[in-house]
C-alpha positions in Angstrom: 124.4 89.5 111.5 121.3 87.7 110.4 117.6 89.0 111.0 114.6 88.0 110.3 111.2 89.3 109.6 108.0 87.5 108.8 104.6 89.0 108.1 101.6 86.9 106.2 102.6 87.4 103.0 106.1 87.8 102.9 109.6 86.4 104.9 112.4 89.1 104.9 116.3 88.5 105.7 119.2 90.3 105.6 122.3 88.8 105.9 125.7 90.5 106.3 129.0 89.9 107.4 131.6 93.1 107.8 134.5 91.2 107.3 133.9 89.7 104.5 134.4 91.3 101.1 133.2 88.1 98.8 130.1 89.2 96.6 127.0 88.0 98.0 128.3 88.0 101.5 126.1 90.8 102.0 121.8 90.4 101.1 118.6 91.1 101.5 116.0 88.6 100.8 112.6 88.5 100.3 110.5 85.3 99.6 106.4 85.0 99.3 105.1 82.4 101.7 102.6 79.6 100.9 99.2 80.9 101.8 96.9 77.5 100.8 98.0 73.8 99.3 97.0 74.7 95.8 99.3 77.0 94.9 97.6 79.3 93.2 99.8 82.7 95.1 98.5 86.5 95.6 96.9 88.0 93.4 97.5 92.3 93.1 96.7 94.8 90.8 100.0 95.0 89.9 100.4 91.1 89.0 100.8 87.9 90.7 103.4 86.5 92.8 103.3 82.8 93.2 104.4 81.1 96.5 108.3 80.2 96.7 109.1 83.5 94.1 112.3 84.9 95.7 113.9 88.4 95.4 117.6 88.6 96.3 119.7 91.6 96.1 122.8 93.5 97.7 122.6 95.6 100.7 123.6 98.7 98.7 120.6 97.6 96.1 118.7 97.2 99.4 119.4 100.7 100.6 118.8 102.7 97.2 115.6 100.3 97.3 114.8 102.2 101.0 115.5 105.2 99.8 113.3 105.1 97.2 110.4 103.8 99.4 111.3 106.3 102.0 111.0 109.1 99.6 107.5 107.5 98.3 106.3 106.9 101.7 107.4 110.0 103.9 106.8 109.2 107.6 104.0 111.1 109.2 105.7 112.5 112.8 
């Protein structure tokens, strides 16, 4: 299975395949997208991240990283 989602800032993919059992068969990615031509990236409190930066990791690294956002961020229902 392969999806996609793009928002301004960001492109997220996940990327898995359940009958494979290679490592790195199974990831989540998450890139920063060019914003202007000069490069310069976003700037946060927190830091910078400069346009082309990629985060790869495992779906199970992806799913504590969930967890841990889902704990942070309860849903309001």
């Amino acid at each position: 299975m392969r999806r996609t989602k793009n928002t301004k800032r960001f492109n997220f993919r996940v990327v898995t395949d359940e009958t494979s059992h290679q490592a790195g068969a199974n990831t989540v990615t998450i890139s920063v997208k060019d914003h202007d031509l000069e490069g310069k990236g976003y700037s946060t409190p927190t830091g910078v991240s400069t346009p082309g930066q990629v985060l790869t990791m495992t779906v199970k690294e992806a799913k504590a990283f969930q967890n841990f956002l889902n704990k942070t961020f309860p849903s309001k229902s």
